[in-house]
Each structure stands twice: as structure tokens, then as C-alpha cells.
ZAVO-751134 format. One line per 5 residues: number of its first residue (from 1); their letters; for each residue x, y, z negated of C-alpha. Coordinates in pm, 1 decimal, always signed. Example, Ala and Ser with C-alpha at 12.3 -4.5 7.8 and 13.67 -1.06 7.14 Angstrom:
1) AS) +1230.0,-450.0,-780.0; +1367.0,-106.0,-714.0 $
END
This chain:
1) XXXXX) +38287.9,+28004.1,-2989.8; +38387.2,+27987.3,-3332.7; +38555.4,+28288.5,-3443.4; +38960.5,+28231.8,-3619.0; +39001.2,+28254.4,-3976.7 $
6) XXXXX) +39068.0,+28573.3,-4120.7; +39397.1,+28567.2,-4331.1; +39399.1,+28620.4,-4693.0; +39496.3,+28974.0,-4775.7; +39856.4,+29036.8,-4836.4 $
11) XXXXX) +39815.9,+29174.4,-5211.7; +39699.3,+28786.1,-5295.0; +39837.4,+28738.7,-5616.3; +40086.8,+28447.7,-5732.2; +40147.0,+28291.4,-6095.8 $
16) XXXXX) +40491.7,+28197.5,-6144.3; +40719.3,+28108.6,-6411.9; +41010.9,+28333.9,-6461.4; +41319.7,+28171.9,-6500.7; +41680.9,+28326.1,-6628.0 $
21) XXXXX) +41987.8,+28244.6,-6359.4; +42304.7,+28404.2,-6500.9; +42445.0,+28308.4,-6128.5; +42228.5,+28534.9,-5947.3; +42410.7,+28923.7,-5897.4 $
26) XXXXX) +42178.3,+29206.4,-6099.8; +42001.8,+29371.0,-5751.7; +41913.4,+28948.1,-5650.8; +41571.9,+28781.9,-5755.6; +41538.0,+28421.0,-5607.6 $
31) XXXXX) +41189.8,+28301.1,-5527.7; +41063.6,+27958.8,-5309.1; +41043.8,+27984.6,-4955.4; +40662.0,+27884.7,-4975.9; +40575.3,+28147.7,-5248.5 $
36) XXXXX) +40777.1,+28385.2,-5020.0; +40515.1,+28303.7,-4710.9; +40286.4,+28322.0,-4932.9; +40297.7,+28648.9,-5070.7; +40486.3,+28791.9,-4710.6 $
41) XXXXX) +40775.7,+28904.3,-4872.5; +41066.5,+29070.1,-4626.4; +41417.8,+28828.8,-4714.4; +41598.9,+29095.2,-4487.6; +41541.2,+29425.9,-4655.3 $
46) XXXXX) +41580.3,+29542.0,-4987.3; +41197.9,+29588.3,-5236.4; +41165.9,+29741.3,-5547.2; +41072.4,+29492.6,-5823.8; +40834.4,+29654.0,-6053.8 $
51) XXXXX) +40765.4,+29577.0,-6443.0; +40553.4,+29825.1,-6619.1; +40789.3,+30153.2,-6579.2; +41075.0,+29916.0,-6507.2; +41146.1,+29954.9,-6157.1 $
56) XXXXX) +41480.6,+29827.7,-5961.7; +41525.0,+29828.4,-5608.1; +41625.5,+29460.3,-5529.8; +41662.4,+29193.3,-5244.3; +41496.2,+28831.8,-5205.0 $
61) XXXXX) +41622.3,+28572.4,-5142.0; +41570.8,+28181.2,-5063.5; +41489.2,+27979.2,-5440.1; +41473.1,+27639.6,-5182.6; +41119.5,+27429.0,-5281.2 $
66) XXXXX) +41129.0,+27651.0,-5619.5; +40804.6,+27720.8,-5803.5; +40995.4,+27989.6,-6007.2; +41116.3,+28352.2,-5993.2; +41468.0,+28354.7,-6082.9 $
71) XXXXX) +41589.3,+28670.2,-6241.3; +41951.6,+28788.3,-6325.4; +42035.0,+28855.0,-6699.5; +42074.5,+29221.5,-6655.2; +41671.3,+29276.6,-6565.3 $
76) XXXXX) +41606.7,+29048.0,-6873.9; +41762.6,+29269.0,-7087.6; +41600.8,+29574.9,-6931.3; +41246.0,+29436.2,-6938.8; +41216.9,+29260.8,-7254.4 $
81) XXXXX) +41098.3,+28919.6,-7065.4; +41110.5,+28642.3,-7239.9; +41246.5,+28317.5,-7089.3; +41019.7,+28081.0,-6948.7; +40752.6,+28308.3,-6873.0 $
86) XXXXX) +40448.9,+28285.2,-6670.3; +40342.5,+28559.8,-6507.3; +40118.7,+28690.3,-6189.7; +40312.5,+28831.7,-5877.2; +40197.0,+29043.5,-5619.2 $
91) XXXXX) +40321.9,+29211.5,-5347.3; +40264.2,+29555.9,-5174.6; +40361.7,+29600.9,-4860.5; +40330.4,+29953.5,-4785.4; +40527.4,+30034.7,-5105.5 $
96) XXXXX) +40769.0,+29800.2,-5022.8; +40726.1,+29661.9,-5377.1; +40682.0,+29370.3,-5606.2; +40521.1,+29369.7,-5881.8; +40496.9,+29140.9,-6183.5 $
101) XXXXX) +40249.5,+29161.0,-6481.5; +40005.5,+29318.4,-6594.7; +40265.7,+29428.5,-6881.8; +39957.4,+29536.3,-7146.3; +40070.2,+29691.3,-7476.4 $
106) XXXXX) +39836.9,+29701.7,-7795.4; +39899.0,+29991.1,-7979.0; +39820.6,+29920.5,-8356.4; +39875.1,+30070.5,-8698.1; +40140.6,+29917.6,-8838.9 $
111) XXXXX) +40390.5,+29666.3,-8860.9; +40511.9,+29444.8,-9172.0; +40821.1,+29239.6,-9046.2; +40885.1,+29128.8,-9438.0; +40500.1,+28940.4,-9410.9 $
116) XXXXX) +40541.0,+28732.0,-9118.0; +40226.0,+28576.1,-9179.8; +40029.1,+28888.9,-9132.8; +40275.5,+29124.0,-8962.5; +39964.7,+29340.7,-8852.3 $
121) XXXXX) +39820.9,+29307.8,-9140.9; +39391.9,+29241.7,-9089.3; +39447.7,+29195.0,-8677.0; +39741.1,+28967.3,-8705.4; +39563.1,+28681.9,-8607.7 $
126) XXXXX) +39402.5,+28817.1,-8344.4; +39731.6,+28939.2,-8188.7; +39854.1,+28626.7,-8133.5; +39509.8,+28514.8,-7977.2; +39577.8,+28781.3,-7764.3 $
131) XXXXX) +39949.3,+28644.3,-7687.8; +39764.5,+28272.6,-7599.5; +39509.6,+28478.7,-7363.9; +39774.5,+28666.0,-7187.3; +40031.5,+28355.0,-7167.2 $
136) XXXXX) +39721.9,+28140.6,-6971.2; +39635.0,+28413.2,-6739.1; +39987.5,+28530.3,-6663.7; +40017.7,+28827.5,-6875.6; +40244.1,+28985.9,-7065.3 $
141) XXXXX) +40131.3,+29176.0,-7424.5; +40305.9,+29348.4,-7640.0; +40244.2,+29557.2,-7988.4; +40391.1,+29850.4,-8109.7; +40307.7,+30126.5,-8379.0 $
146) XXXXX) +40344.2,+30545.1,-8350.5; +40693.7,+30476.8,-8534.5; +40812.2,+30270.8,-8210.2; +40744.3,+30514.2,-7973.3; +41086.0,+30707.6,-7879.5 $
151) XXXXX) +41197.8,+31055.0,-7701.2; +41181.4,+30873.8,-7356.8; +40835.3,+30746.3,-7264.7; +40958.6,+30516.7,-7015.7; +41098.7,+30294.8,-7240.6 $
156) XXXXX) +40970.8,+30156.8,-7606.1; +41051.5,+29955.3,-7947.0; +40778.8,+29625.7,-7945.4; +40697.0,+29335.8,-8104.6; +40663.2,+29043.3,-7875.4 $
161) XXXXX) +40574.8,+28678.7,-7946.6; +40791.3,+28391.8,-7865.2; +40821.0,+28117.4,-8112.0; +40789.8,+28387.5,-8368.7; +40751.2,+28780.0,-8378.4 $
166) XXXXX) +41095.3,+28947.8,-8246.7; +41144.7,+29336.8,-8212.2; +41258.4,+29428.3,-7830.9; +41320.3,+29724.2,-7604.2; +41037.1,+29720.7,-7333.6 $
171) XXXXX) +40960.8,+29953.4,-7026.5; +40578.0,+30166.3,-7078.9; +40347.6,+29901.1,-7018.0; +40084.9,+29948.3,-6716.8; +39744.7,+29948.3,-6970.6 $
176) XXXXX) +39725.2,+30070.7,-7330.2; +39452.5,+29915.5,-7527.6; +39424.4,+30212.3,-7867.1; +39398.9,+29928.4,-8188.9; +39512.2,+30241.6,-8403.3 $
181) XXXXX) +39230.8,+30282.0,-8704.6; +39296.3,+30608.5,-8809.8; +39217.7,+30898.9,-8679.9; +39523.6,+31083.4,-8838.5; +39752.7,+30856.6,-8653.7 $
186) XXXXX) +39571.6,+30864.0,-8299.1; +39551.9,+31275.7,-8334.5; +39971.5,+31298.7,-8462.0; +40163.6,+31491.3,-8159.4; +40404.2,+31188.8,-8097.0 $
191) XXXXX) +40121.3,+30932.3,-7999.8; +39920.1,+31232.7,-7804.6; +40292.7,+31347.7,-7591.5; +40340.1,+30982.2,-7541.2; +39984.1,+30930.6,-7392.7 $
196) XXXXX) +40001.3,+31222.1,-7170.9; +40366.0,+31113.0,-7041.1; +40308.8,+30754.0,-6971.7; +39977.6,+30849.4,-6771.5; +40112.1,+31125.5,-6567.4 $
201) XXXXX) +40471.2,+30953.8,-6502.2; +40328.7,+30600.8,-6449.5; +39984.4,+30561.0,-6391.6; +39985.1,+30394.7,-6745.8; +39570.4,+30341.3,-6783.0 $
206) XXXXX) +39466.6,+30354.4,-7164.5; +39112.9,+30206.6,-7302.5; +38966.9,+30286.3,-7622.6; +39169.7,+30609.2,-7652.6; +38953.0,+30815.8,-7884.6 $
211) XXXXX) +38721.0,+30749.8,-8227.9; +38378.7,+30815.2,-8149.8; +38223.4,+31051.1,-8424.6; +37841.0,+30940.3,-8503.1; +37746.9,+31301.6,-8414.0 $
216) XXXXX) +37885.2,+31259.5,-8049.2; +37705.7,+30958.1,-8006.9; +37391.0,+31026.0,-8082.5; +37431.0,+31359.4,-7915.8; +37572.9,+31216.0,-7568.0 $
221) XXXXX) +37242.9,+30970.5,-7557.8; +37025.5,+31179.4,-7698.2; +36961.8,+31313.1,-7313.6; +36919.3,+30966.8,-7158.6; +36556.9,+30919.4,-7160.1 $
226) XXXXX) +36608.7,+30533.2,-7063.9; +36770.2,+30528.9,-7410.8; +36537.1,+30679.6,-7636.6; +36360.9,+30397.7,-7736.0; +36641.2,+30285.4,-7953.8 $
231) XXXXX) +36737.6,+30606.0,-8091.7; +36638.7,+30673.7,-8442.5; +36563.5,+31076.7,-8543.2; +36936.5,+31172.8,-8594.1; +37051.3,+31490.6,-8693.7 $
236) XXXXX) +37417.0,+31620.8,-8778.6; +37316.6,+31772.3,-9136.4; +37387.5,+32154.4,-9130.6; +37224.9,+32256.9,-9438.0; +36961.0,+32212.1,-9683.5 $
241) XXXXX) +36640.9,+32315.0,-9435.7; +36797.7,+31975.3,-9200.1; +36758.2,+31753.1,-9546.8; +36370.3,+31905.4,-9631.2; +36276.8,+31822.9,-9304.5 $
246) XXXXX) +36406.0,+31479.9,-9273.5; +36286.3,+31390.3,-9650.9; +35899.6,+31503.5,-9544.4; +35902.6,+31303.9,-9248.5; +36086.3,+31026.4,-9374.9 $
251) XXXXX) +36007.7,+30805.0,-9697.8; +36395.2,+30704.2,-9661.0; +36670.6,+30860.4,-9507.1; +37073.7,+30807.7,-9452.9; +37384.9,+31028.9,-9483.0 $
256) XXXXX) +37664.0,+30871.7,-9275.5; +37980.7,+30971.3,-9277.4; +38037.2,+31132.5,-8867.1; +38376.8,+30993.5,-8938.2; +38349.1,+30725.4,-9166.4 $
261) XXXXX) +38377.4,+30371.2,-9091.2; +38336.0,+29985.7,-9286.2; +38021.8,+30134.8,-9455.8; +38169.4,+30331.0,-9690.2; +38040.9,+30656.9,-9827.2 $
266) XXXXX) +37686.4,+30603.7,-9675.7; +37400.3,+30815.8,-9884.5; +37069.2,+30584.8,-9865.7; +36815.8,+30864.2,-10003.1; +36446.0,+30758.2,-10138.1 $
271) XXXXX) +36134.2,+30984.1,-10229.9; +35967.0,+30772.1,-10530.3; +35623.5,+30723.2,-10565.5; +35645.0,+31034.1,-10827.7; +35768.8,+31273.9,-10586.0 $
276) XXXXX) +36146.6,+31247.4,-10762.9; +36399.2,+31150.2,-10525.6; +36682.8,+30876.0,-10585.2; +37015.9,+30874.6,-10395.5; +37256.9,+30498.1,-10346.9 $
281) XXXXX) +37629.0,+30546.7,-10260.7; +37889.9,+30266.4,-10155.9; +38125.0,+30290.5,-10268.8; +38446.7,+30080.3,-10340.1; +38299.5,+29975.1,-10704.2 $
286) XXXXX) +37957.7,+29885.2,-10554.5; +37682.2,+30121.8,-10555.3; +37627.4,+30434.5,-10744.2; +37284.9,+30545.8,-10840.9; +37174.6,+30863.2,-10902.9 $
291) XXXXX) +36780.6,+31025.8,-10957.0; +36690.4,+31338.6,-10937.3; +36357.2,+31564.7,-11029.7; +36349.6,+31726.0,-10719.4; +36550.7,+31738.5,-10345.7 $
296) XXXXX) +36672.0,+32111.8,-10428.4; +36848.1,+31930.7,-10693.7; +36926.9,+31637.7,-10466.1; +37123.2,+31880.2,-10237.7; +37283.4,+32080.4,-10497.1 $
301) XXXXX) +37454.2,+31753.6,-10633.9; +37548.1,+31669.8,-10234.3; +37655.4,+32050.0,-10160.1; +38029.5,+31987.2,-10235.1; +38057.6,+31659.3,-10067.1 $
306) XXXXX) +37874.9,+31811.0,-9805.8; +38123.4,+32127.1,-9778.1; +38433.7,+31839.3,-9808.9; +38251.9,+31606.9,-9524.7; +37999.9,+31603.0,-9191.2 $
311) XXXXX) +37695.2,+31405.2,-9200.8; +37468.6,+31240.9,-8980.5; +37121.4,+31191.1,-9153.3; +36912.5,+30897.3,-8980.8; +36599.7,+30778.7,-8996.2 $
316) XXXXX) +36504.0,+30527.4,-9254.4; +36421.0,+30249.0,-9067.5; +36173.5,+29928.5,-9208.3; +36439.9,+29660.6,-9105.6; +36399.5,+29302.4,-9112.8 $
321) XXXXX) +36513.1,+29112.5,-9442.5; +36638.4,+28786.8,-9547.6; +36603.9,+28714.2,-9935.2; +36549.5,+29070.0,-9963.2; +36883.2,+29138.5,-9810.3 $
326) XXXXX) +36919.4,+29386.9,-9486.9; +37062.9,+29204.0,-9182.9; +37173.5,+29414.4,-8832.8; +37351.1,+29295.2,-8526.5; +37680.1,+29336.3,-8407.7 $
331) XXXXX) +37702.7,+29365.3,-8038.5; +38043.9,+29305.0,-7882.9; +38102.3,+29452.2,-7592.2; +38391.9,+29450.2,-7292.0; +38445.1,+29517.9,-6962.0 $
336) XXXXX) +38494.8,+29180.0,-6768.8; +38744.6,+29061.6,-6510.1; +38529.5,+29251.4,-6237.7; +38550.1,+29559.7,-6459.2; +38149.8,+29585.0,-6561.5 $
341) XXXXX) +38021.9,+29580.1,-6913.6; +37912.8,+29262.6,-7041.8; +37802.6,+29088.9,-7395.7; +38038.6,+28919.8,-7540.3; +37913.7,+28820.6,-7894.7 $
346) XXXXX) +37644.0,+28946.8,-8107.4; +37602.7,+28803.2,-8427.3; +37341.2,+28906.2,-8736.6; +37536.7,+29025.5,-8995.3; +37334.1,+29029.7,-9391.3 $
351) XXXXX) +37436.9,+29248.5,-9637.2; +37571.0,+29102.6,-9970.8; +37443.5,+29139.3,-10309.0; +37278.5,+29434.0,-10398.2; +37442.0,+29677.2,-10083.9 $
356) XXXXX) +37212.0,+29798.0,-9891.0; +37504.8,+29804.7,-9573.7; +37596.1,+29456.1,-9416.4; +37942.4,+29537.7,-9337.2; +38184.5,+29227.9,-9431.3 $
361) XXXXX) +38421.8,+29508.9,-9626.8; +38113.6,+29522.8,-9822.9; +38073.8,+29145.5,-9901.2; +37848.0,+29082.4,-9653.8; +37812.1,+28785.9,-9458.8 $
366) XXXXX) +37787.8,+28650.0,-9078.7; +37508.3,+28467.8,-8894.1; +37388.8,+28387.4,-8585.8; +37131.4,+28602.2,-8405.7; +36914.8,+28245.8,-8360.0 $
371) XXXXX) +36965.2,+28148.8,-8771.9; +36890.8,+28471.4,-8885.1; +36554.2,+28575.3,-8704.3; +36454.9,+28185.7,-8759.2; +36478.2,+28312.0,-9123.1 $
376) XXXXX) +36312.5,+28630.8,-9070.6; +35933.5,+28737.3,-9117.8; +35860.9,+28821.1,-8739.0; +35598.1,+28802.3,-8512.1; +35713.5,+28456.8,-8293.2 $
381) XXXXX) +35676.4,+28632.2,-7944.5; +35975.8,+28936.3,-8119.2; +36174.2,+28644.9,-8241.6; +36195.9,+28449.7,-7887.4; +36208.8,+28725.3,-7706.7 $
386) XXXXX) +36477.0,+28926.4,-7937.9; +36819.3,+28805.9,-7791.1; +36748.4,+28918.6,-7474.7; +36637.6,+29204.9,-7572.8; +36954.5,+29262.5,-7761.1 $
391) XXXXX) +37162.3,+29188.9,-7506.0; +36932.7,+29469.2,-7276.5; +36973.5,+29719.1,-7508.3; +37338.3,+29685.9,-7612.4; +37436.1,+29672.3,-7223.2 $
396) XXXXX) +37222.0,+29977.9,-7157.2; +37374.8,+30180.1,-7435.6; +37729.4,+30099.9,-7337.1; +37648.7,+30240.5,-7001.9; +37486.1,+30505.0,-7108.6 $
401) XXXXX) +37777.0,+30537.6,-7390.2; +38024.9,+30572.6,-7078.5; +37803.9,+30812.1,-6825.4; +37805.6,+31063.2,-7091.1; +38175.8,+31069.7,-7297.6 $
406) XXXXX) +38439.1,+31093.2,-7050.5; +38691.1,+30885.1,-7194.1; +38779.4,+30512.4,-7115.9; +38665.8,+30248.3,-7316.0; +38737.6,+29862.3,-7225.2 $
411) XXXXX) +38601.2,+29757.7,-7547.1; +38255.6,+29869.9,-7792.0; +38128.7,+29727.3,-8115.2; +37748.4,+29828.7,-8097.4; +37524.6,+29781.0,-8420.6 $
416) XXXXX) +37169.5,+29746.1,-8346.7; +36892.9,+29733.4,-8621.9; +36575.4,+29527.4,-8568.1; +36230.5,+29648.4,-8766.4; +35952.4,+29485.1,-8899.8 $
421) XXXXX) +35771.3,+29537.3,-8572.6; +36049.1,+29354.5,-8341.6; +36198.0,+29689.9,-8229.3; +36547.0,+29745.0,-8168.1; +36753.6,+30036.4,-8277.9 $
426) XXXXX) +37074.5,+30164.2,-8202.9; +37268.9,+30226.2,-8588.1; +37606.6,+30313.9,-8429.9; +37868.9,+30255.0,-8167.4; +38206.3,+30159.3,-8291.4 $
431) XXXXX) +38519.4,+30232.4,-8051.7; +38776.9,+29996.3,-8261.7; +38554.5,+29735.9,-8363.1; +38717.8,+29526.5,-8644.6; +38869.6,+29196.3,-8555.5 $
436) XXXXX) +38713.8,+29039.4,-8890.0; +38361.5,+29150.7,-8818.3; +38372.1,+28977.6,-8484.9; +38517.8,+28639.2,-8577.4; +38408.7,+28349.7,-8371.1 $
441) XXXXX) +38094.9,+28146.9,-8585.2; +38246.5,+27795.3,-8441.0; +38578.6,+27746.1,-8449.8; +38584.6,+27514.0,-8215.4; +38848.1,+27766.0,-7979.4 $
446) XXXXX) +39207.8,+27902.6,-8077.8; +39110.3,+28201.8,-7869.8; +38810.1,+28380.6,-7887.0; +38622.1,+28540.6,-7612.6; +38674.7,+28927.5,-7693.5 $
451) XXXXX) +39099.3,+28806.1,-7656.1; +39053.7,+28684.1,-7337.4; +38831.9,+28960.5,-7198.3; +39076.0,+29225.5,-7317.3; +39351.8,+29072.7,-7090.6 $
456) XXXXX) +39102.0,+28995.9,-6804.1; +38963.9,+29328.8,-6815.0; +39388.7,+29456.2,-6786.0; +39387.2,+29235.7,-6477.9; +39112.7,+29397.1,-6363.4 $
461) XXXX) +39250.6,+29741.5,-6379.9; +39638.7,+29680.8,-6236.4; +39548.4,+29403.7,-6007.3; +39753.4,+29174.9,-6087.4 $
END
């Protein structure tokens, strides 16, 4: 005998289009009998309608053969919805409660109303790819800076898109996603309180919350013995005996930054063929050169940077070249919609003029991983079998990445090195990968992939 269908779960989710009805009385919401059946909403008991903090005890009723969700004026005006939009519904029936969303806010660095063009300055554009993602998948996103945030966590000063950028007063969203780029900013005791408060008081869930220093990365993987392979010798550099070390093993080696970022400051240091050492700096007039008769001397000249600013020194690594230029890989990485790390991009990236870093801050330039190993002296069987190697070693390190740093990252730009041999090397991970270094290479889209993920990966973690 055949066995009856099981029925869909009663959390099935619902897109709707939310309407205004200034005749509906502020505790009504009216919905369509069939999206009431479907989503087994009670008609003769009061719910709570839930909005990111926003939460109102309110009762259903009868919207006829309505696709919409009618809502009164007053809940407008405490949510910050815009009119006319579409957004996933779900209900939960041993809380009694309906919620709409996911209600995602970015939180960036700053906000220029007098340049609409570029109101978010370098990320502008993608925050409105970002508003397109989240309009097509029934989310709601909205951007605010430190300055926004007020006394009261649970409610907030944003910028929201709708026909243009408009400044409203929004309950705490249910996921954070961290755009701020400075450290300064993401450490200030507002944006830390706020953090705390919106995670304790409302289950807020926040991605990306914290800079990764180049010294806790390389530390944190250092113990994963499935990861070594891509590791190059990396040391933070404590002192002079560090640098000797290094410099005899090591024809080249690198001074990064631990908290620098767009390639700037990096130390590329050389032993010459006559035992004298020569040191390369970016810097934002190019590159500085400097020789020196011996590496005492070397470090003498570094000791006051040094005492100013933590190093990692690295490996000199024989990478591959294109017209003499160094080219690396950008790896962009997200959680998807089923919450697992995937690739989303990589793309070569080939450093411009004489820099020896192939940042895009640095004038250098984007290619694909296919174009630029085509262009590449490597062995054929490294060249076909490089992207999926790549891929491999980018997903491994991002798991890796999140077994051993307990904080919560949605989102990872991962540069990987290839040598001369076809190896693969891990160069850094990036928590708050720019949104100019990943730019789509065909333009053929309005949204790029790493927009939509970010909302589909906000689904993922409020279920709706």
C-alpha cells in the first residue's frame, strides 16, 4: 500500500510583496487566505510579527485571493520598509510568530550623502548589487556606519535604497556582515557595545567580525598538517637573530606588514651575488630602493620601523611571471545558501610596472586564471591541472582558516602564489576582501556572484 504524503513542514517559507493599507488598524496585518493555508497561520488568535528587533504582537486576518501582506502605516514607520517590497515570510508555530526578512545590515566605513554617485565611496557600487541580490531573493539590506549607531541597540540610523539612497530609522537587523576597513573603527567602544548588545538581546549573527593579522594566520594553520604544503616558512620577526636566519636560508625574503593591507609597506629583501644585501619598499610613490654592505646594516636601517610596526617575514618564493611581471591568485571565498564554503571567483592578478606586489592599489592588473597560466612558462600537466588545484587548496585553507580562529566569517579573500614548479602557496587570507579586486572579468551580469552569495548565505543563517 502506498504510504500518504508527508506534509511540507510548517516553517515553509513564502515570498510576498508588502503592501501599505492606511485602512487596516496598527495591531492588523492582512494576508490571502491561500498564503494563510499555506504557511498555517491561526486567524483567531493574536502572533507576534517579527522584523529584525521589531517585534509587535498582531492579529491576521482575511486579504481575500491577495498575493500581498498588507501592513498598517504605523509598522511602516517603525520598520523602515519600503513600499512595494518583496520579502520571504515564515511562520513559527511554537513561538506563535511571524517573521519577515532576513533584515541584513552591512556595516561600512562611511557615508558621503553630498556624492550620491559614490555614497560609500570604493564599495558603492557593490552596495547596490547587493540591494538587486537581496530585492530578487526577498531580502531586505541595509548600510550604516559607527556614526549611525545610537544609545539603544534595538533601533538604528541606515541608508536604504529605493529609487535613490534615503536615510531611515530601522530595527537591529538579524545578520551583520563587518565591511568596516579599519581596524581603528572595528576596535572603537561604540561599534564593540553595539555588537555585544545586538547579539545577546537578539540573536543578531555577525560574519566577518574581526581583521585577521598575518601573524594569526599563519600561526592558526601552522598546526594543520593537511595544510602545510602551502605554507611558506613564516615567521613573526622578533629581532635581528629571526632576519639572519631567514636571509641564510633564503636568497629572498619579505617583511609584511601583520596589519597592513593593499600591498603597502611590504619589504622585498635580496642577498646579491656579492654578499651585499638590497631592500624594495612600496610605497605610495612607487618603490624605494635601498643597498646595503651588510644585513647588520640592513637591520639597523629597519630597527625603527621595526620598533613602530610587526612583521611577518616569508619565504621568497620563485613565482611564475608574465613579461617579467609577478602574477598571484585571488581566491574568493563564501559560505553558500547551504552554509558550506565554496569558490566563488579566483582570478590571476599581475603586478604593474616595476612593483613587485600585484595588488590593483598598486596598478596592477586582472586576468583570468585560464589567460594567465596560458601565458605562463609551466610544465603543461601544472597548467591543466592548476585550477583545480586552486580551487582544493583555497577550500581547504578556508576550512582550516575557520577550525582554528573562532570567529565567524561568511566571506574570505585568499591569495595563493603559484612557483615555477606548479606549486601552490598560501600568501595571505584577507577577512574584508576589496570589492575592486574582485570585480567580475565579463560584465555580462548587473550582479556579481560574491552579492548574491552574501544574501544567500544570510538566508542561510535566519531561515528565511
Amino acid at each position: 500500500m502506498r504510504k500518504p504524503k508527508i506534509k511540507p513542514n510548517t516553517k515553509s517559507k513564502i515570498s510576498v510583496q508588502i503592501i501599505r493599507s492606511a485602512q487596516l488598524p496598527d495591531y492588523d496585518i492582512k494576508l490571502g487566505d491561500r498564503l494563510i493555508r499555506q504557511l498555517r497561520i491561526p486567524t483567531d488568535t493574536p502572533v507576534q510579527l517579527a522584523f529584525g528587533s521589531f517585534k509587535q504582537e498582531i492579529q491576521v486576518t482575511s486579504g481575500g485571493k491577495s498575493n500581498s501582506l498588507a501592513l498598517s502605516p504605523s509598522i511602516f514607520s517603525n520598520t523602515g520598509l519600503l513600499p512595494r517590497t518583496t520579502m520571504n515570510v515564515r511562520y513559527y508555530p511554537a513561538e506563535k510568530t511571524l517573521k519577515i526578512g532576513p533584515l541584513i545590515g552591512v556595516m561600512v566605513s562611511r557615508y558621503q550623502p553630498d556624492e550620491p554617485e559614490k555614497p560609500f565611496g570604493s564599495i558603492s557600487a557593490f552596495c547596490l548589487e547587493m540591494v538587486n541580490a537581496a530585492k530578487k531573493q526577498g531580502a531586505y539590506v541595509y548600510f550604516f556606519t559607527p556614526d549611525m549607531i545610537g544609545t539603544n541597540p534595538s533601533t538604528l540610523e541606515a541608508i536604504a535604497y529605493d529609487s535613490g539612497w534615503k536615510k531611515l530609522s530601522v530595527p537591529a537587523p538579524d545578520v551583520i556582515n563587518n565591511r568596516l576597513s579599519t581596524r581603528k573603527l572595528e576596535n572603537s567602544p561604540s561599534v564593540q557595545h553595539f555588537m555585544r548588545e545586538v547579539k545577546s538581546q537578539y540573536g543578531t549573527q555577525i560574519f566577518n567580525e574581526k581583521f585577521l593579522d598575518k601573524s594569526d594566520v599563519f600561526e592558526a594553520l601552522g598546526t594543520n598538517a593537511k595544510l602545510q604544503k602551502y605554507l611558506p616558512e613564516s615567521y613573526l620577526l622578533s629581532g635581528y637573530p629571526t632576519l639572519k636566519k631567514m636571509c641564510a636560508a633564503y636568497r629572498t625574503v619579505f617583511l609584511k606588514p601583520v596589519r597592513g593591507s593593499l600591498g603597502k609597506g611590504i619589504i622585498r629583501i635580496s642577498r646579491q651575488e656579492n654578499g651585499h644585501y638590497q631592500t624594495m619598499t612600496t610605497s605610495l610613490e612607487g618603490i624605494k630602493k635601498h643597498a646595503y654592505a651588510s644585513l647588520p646594516k640592513l637591520f639597523s636601517s629597519l630597527s625603527a620601523k621595526i620598533k613602530k610596526t610587526r612583521y611577518q617575514i616569508q619565504q621568497g618564493l620563485d613565482l611564475i611571471r608574465i613579461n617579467k611581471r609577478n602574477v598571484d591568485f585571488r581566491a574568493l571565498m563564501h559560505k553558500d545558501k547551504g552554509g558550506k564554503w565554496a569558490v566563488t571567483s579566483i582570478v590571476a592578478r599581475i603586478a604593474g610596472g616595476d612593483h613587485f606586489v600585484s595588488n590593483l592599489a598598486r596598478g596592477g592588473t586582472l586576468s583570468s586564471v585560464k589567460d594567465a597560466l596560458a601565458m605562463s612558462v609551466l610544465p603543461l600537466s601544472a597548467k591543466q591541472t592548476a585550477p583545480a588545484r586552486m580551487n582544493q587548496a583555497a577550500l581547504d585553507i578556508a576550512h582550516g582558516l575557520e577550525a582554528a580562529i573562532p570567529y565567524h566569517f561568511g566571506e574570505l579573500g585568499i591569495d595563493l602564489a603559484m612557483d615555477t614548479t606548479g606549486r601552490i602557496w598560501l600568501l595571505e587570507v584577507n577577512s574584508k576582501p576589496s570589492k575592486g579586486e574582485n570585480a567580475p572579468l565579463n560584465t555580462d551580469s548587473k550582479v556579481r556572484p560574491s552579492a548574491v552569495r552574501l544574501i544567500q548565505y544570510c538566508q542561510y543563517l535566519t531561515g528565511l
